[in-house]
VOPAGU-2260 file (C-alpha; in pm, 1 decimal, decimal comma):
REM VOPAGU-2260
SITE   aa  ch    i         X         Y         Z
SITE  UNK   A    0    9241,0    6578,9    8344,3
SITE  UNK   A    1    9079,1    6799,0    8078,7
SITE  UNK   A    2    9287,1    6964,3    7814,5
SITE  UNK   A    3    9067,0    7014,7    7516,1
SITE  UNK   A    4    9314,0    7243,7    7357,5
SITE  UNK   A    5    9276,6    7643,6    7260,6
SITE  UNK   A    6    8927,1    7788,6    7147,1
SITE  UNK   A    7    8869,7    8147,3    7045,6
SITE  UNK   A    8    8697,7    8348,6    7235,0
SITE  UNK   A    9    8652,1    8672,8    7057,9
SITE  UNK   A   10    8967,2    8610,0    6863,2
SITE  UNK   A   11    9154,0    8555,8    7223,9
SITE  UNK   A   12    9281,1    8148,0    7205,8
SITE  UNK   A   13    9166,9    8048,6    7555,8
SITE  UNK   A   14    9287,1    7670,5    7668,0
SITE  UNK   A   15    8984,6    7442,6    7713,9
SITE  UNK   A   16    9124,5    7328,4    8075,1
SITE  UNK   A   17    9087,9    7223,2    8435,8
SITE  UNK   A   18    9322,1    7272,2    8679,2
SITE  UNK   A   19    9485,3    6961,0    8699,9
SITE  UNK   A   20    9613,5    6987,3    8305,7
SITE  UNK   A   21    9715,7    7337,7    8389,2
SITE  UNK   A   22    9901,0    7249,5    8703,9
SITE  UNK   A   23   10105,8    6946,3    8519,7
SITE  UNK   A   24   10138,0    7126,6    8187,6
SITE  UNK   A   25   10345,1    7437,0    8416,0
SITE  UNK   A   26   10533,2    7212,7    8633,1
SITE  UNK   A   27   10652,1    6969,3    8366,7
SITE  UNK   A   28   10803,0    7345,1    8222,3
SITE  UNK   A   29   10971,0    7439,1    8548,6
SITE  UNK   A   30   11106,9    7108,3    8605,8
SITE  UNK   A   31   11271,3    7170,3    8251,9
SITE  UNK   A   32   11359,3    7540,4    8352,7
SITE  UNK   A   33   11161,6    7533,6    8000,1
SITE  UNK   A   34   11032,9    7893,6    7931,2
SITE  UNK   A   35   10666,5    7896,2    7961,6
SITE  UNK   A   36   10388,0    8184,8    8010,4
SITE  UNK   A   37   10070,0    8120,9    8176,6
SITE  UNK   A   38    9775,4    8406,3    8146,6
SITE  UNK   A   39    9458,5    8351,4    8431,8
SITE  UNK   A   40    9227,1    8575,1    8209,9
SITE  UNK   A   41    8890,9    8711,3    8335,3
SITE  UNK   A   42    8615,9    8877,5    8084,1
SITE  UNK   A   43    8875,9    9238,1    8137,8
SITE  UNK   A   44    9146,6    9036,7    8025,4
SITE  UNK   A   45    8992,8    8868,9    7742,5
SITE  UNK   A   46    8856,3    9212,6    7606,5
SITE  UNK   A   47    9218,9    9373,0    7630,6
SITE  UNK   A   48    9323,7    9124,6    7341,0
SITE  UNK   A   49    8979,5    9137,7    7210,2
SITE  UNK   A   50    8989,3    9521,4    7102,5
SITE  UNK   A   51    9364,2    9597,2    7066,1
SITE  UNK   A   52    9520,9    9375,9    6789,4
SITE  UNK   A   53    9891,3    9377,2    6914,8
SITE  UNK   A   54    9784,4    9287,2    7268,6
SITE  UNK   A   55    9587,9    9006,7    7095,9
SITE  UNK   A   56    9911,2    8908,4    6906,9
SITE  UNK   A   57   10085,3    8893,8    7249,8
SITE  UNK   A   58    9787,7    8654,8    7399,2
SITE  UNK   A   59    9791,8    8472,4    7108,9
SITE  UNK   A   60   10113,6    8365,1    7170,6
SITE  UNK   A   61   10104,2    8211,3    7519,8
SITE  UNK   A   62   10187,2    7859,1    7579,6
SITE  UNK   A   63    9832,4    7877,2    7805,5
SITE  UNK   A   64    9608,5    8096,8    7868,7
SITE  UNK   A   65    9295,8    7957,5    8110,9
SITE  UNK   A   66    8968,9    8081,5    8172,7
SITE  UNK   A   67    9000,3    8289,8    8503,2
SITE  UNK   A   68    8648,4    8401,6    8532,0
SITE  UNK   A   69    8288,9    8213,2    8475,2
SITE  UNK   A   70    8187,6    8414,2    8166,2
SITE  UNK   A   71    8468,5    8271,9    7992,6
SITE  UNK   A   72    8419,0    7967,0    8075,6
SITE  UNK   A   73    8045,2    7990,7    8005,9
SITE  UNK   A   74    8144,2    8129,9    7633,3
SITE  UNK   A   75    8399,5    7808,4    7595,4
SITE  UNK   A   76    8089,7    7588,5    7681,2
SITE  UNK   A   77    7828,9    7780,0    7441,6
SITE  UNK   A   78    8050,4    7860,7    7137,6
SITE  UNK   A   79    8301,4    7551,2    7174,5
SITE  UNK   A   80    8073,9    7284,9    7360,8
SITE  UNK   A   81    8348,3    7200,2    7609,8
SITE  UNK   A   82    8149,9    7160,6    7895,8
SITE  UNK   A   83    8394,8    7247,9    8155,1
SITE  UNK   A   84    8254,4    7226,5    8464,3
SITE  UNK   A   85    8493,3    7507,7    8630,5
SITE  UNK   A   86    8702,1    7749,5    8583,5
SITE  UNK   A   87    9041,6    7797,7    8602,3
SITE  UNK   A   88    9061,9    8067,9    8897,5
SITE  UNK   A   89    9402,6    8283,7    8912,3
SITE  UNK   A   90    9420,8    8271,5    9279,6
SITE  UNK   A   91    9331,0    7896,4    9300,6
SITE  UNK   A   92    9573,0    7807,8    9033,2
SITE  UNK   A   93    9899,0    7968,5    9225,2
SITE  UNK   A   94    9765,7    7782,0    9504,5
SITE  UNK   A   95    9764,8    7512,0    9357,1
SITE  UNK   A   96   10159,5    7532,5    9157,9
SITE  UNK   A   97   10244,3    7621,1    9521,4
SITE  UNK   A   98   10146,0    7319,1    9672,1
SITE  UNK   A   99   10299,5    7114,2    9406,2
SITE  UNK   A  100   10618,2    7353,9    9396,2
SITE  UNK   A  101   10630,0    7235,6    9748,7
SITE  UNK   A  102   10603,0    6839,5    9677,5
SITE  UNK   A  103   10866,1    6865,7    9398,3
SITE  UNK   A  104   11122,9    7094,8    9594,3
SITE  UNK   A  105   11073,6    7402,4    9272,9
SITE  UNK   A  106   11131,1    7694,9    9445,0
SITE  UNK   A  107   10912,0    8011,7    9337,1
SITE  UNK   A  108   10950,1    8363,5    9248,6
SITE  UNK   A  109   10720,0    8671,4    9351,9
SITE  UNK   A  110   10717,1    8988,0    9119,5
SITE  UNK   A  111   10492,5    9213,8    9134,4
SITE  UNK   A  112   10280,2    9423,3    9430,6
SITE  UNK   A  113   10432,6    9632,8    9679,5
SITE  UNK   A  114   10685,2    9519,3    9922,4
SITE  UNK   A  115   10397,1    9500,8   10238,1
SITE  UNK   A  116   10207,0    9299,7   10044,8
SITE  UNK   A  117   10493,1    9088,3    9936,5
SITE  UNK   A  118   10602,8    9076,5   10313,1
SITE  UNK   A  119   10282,9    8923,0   10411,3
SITE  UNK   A  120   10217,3    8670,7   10102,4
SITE  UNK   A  121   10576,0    8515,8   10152,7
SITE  UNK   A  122   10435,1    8472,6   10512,2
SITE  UNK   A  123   10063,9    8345,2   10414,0
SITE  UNK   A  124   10259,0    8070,9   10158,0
SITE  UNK   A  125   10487,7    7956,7   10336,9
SITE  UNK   A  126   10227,4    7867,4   10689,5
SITE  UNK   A  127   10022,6    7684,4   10418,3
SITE  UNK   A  128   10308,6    7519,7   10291,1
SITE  UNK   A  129   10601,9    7477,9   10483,9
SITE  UNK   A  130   10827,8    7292,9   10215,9
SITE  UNK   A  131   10806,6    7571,1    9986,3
SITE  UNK   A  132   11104,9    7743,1    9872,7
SITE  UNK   A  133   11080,2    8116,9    9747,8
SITE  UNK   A  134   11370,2    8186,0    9610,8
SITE  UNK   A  135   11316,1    8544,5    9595,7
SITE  UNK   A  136   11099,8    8863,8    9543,1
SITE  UNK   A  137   10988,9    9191,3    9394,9
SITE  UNK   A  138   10778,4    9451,4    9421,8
SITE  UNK   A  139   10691,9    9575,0    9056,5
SITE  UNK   A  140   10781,4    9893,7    8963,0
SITE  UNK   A  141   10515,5   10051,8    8769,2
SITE  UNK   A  142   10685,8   10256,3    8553,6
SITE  UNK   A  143   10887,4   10228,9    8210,6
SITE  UNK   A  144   11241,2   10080,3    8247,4
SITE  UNK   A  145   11570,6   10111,1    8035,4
SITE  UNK   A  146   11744,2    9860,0    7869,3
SITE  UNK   A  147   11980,6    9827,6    8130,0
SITE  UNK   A  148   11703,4    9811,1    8384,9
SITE  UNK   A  149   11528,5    9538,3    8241,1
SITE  UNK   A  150   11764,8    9320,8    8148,8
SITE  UNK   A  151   11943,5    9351,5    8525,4
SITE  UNK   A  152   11572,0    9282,3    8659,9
SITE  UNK   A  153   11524,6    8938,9    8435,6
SITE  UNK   A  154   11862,1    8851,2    8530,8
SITE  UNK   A  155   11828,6    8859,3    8872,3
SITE  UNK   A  156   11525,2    8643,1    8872,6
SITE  UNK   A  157   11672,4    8390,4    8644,2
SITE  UNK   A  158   11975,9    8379,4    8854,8
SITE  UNK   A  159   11759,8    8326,3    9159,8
SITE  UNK   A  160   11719,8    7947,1    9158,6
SITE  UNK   A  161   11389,3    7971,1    9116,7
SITE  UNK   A  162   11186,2    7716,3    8897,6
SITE  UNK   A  163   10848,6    7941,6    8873,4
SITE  UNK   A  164   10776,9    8304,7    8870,4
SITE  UNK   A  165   10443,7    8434,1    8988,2
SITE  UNK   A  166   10389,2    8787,6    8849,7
SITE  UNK   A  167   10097,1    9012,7    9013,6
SITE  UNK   A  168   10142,3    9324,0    8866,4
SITE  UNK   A  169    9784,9    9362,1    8685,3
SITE  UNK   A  170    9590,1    9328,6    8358,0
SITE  UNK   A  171    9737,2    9385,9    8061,4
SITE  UNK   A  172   10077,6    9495,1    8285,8
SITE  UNK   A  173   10192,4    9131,7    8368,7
SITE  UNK   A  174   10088,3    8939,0    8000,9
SITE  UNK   A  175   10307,7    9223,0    7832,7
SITE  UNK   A  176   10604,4    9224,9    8105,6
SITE  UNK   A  177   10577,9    8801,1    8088,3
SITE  UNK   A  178   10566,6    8799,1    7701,3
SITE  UNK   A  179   10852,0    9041,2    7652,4
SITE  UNK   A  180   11080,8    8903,0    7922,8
SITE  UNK   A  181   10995,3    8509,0    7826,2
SITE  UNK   A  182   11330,8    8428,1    7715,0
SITE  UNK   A  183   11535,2    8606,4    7947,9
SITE  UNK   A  184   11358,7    8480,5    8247,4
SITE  UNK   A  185   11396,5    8172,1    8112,6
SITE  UNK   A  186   11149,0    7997,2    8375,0
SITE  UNK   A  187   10747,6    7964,6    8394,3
SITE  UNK   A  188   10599,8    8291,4    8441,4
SITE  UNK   A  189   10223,5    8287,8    8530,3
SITE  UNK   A  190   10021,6    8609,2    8545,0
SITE  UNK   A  191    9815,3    8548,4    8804,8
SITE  UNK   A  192    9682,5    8922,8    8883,5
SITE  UNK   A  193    9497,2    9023,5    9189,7
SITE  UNK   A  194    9593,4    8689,4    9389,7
SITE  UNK   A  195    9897,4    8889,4    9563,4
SITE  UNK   A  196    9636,6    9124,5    9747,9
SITE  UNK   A  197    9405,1    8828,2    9794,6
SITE  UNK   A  198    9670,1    8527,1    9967,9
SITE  UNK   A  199    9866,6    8817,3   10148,8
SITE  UNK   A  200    9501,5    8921,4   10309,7
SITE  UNK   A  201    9569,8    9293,1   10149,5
SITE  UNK   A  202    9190,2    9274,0    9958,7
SITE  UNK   A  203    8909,0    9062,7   10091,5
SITE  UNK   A  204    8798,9    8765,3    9801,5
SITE  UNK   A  205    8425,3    8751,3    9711,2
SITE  UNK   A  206    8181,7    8504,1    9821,1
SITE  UNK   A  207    8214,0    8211,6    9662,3
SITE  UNK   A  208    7797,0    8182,2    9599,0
SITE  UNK   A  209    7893,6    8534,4    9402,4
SITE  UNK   A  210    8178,9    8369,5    9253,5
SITE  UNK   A  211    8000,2    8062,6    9120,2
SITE  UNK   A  212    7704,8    8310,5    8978,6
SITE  UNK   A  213    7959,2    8470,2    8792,1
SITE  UNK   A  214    7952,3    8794,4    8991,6
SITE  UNK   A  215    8275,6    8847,2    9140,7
SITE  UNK   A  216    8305,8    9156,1    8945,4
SITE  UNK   A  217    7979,3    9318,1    9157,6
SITE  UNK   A  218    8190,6    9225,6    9464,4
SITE  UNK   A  219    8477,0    9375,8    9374,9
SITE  UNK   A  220    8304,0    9680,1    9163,8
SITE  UNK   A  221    8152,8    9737,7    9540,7
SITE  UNK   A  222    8512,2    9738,1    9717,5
SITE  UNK   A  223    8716,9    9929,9    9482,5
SITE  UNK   A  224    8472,0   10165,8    9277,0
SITE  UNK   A  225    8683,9   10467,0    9145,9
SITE  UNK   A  226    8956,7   10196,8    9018,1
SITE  UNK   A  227    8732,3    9918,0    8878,3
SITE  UNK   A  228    8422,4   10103,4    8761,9
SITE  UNK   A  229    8487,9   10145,5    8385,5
SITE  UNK   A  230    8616,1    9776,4    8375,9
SITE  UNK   A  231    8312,2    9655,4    8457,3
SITE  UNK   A  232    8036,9    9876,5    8390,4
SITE  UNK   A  233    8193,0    9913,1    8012,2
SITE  UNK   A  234    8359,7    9606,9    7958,8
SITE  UNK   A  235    8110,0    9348,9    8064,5
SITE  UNK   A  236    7785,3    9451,0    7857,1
SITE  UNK   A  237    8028,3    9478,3    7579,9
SITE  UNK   A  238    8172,0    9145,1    7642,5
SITE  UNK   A  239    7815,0    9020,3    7625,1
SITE  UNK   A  240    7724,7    9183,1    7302,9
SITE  UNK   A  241    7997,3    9009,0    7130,0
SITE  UNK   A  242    7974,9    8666,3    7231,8
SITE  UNK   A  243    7654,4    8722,0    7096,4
SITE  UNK   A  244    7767,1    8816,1    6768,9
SITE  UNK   A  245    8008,6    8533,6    6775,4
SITE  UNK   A  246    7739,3    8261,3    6882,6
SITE  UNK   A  247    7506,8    8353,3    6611,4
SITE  UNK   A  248    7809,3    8325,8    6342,4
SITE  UNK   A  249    7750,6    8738,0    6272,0
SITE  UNK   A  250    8096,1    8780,7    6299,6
SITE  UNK   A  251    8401,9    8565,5    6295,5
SITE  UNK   A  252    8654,8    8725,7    6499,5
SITE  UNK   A  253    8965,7    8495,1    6381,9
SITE  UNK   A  254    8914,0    8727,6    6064,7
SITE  UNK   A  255    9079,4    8991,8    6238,5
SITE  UNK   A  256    9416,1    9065,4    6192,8
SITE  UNK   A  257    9705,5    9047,0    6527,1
SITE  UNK   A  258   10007,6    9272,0    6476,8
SITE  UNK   A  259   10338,2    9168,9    6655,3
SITE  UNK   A  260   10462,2    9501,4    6888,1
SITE  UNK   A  261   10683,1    9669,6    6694,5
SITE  UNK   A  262   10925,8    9721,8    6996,5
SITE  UNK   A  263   10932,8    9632,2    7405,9
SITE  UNK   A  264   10717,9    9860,9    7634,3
SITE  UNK   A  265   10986,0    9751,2    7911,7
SITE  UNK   A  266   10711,7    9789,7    8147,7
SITE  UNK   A  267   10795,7    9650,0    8510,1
């Protein structure tokens, strides 16, 4: 087990982990029914907290946050000299909870998605394993909620029995709905993103030679162009340009201040 602690990566505090210290750190939580939020953050996700200083805040604040895609992980290993010798992949990590949700009889939550997609990844889980327990769903809403709303929503997923929530709504979507809603869910959350699409068979995953070479993003650029293009195409060369500046020492990026939000989004 690796668990090196949290290392900035442009001013984002990433956990130095593998997946077995993530997987024990979020199930010890659930089997408190301890809150506990969990970000899988690629080099998109990282740059959302990088260049907006209340989302950083937010980040910041996470009881883990592991390095979803190989770039981060390759910045952790030049900047930090952790030598991690994976990532911690969003899709493989709920796989992974799952399978030990299963062992340890902690049901799970779904939120997030549309309802045909969270049709078919209750029915992908539960054929790969049989012993877990969802203890209930729902398909995010993509809009702004009331008060009312919101609370009603976290209610009903606290009151659910479950001992984990998985939230797929998207990047930065789920870390603000999972930061606001902490307490009142009162249960793990872990953003885990695009995995929905990808377990429930909605979105094909990329190869995993592209995935070890760090070009996932290509893959997905290719499948989904008019959603994902200014992610990528703007986002990663920036990325690049900054670890660069942070390698060299030209800029610290701790220096920079994080403002708390100055009220909820209530974003669902």
């Amino acid at each position: 087990m690796i668990d090196n602690g949290k290392k900035s990566i442009l001013g984002v505090h990433v956990d130095a982990v593998n997946y077995a210290a993530a997987v024990d750190r979020t199930i010890a939580a659930a089997q408190r029914r301890d809150p506990f939020i969990v970000a899988a953050l690629p080099v998109h996700g990282i740059m959302t907290g990088a260049l907006d200083p209340v989302h950083r805040y937010r980040l910041n604040s996470f009881d883990l946050v592991v390095p979803d895609g190989q770039p981060v992980r390759w910045a952790l290993n030049l900047i930090h000299k952790t030598s991690l010798a994976e990532r911690v992949y969003g899709p493989n990590l709920m796989l992974a909870l799952c399978a030990r949700a299963a062992a340890r009889s902690l049901p799970i939550y779904l939120f997030g998605s549309r309802q045909e997609t969270l049709d078919k990844l209750r029915t992908s889980l539960t054929r790969k394993y049989p012993r877990l327990q969802i203890a209930g769903s729902q398909p995010g809403r993509f809009t702004t909620l009331s008060k009312d709303e919101r609370e009603q929503l976290a209610m009903s997923i606290s009151a659910s029995g479950a001992a984990i929530t998985f939230a797929g709504l998207g990047c930065p979507r789920q870390e603000i709905w999972a930061y606001e809603n902490r307490t009142s869910v009162g249960m793990p959350i872990v953003c885990v993103g695009a995995a929905f699409d990808f377990h429930a068979g909605i979105v094909p995953q990329a190869p995993r030679r592209l995935q070890r070479a760090g070009l996932e993003w290509a893959f997905r650029l290719r499948q989904e162009p008019r959603r994902l293009w200014r992610r990528y195409l703007y986002f990663n060369p920036l990325y690049l340009g900054m670890i660069a500046a942070q390698a060299t020492g030209a800029i610290n990026y701790d220096e920079r201040p994080a403002f708390p939000p100055l009220g909820d989004t209530n974003l669902a």
